[in-house]
C-alpha positions in Angstrom: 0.0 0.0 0.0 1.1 3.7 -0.7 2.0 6.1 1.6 -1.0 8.5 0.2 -3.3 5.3 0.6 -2.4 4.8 4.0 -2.9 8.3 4.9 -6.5 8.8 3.0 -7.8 5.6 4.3 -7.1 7.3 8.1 -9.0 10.3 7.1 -12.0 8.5 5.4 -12.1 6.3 8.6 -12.4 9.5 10.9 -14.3 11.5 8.9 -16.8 8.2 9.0 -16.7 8.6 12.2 -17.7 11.9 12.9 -20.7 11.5 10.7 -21.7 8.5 12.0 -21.4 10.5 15.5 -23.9 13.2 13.7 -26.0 10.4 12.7 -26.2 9.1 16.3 -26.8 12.9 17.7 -29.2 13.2 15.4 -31.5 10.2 16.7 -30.9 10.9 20.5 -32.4 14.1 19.2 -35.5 13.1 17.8 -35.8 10.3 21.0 -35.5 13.5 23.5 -38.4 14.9 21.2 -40.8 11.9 21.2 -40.3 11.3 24.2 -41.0 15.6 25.5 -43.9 15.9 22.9 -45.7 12.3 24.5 -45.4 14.3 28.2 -47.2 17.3 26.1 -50.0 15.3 25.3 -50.1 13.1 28.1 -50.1 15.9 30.4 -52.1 18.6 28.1 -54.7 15.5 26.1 -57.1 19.0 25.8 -54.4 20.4 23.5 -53.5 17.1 21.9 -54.4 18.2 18.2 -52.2 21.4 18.8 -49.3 19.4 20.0 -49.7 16.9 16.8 -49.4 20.5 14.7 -46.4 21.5 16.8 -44.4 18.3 16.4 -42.2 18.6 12.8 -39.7 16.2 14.1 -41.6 13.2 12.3 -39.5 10.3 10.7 -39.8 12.3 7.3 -37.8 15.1 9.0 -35.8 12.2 10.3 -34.7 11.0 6.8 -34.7 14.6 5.2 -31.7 15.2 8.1 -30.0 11.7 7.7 -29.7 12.2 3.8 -28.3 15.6 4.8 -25.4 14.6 7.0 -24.6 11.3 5.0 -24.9 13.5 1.4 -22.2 16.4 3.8 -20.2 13.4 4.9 -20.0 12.1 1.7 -19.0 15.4 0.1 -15.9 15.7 2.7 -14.5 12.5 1.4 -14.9 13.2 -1.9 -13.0 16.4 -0.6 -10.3 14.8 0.9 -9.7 12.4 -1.3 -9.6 15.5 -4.1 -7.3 17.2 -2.2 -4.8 14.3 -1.9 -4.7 14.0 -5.6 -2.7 17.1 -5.7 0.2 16.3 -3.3 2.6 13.4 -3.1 2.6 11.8 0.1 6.0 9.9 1.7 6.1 9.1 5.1 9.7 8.5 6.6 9.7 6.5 10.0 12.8 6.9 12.2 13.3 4.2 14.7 
C-alpha cells in the first residue's frame, strides 16, 4: 500500500466517524423529542391536536436530516480524497 493510501484511508475512517457521531446525535435528538412531545399530550390531552401541529420532528424530517449529513459526509471524502490527488505523500519512519 502507498504512503497517500495509507494516509487517506485514516482520514476517510475518521471522517466516517464523525458523521456516523452526527448520525447518532441526530436520533438521541429526535428520541428527547418523542419522548417531550408524548409528556405534552399526556399531560395537556385538551391540546392534543395542537401538540400533533407542533411536532415537525416526524420520521420524514428524520430521513430529510440523515440524507443531509450522510450527502455532507459524503462530500468531505470526496473532498479529501480531491485534495490528496494534488500532493505526493512519503512518510519516513525513524526508529
Amino acid at each position: 500500500m502507498q504512503d497517500k493510501e495509507i494516509l487517506e484511508e485514516r482520514y476517510e475512517k475518521h471522517i466516517k466517524n464523525l458523521f456516523k457521531g452526527f448520525l447518532f446525535i441526530l436520533e438521541d435528538l429526535n428520541d428527547d423529542h418523542s419522548i417531550n412531545f408524548a409528556k405534552l399530550k399526556r399531560h395537556i390531552p385538551e391540546h392534543s391536536n395542537l401538540i400533533d401541529q407542533a411536532n415537525y420532528f416526524d420520521q420524514d424530517k428524520m430521513k430529510f436530516l440523515r440524507k443531509r449529513v450522510l450527502d455532507l459526509g459524503n462530500e468531505s471524502l470526496r473532498g479529501q480524497s480531491e485534495d490528496l490527488e494534488k500532493f505526493t505523500v512519503i512518510f519516513n519512519f525513524n526508529n
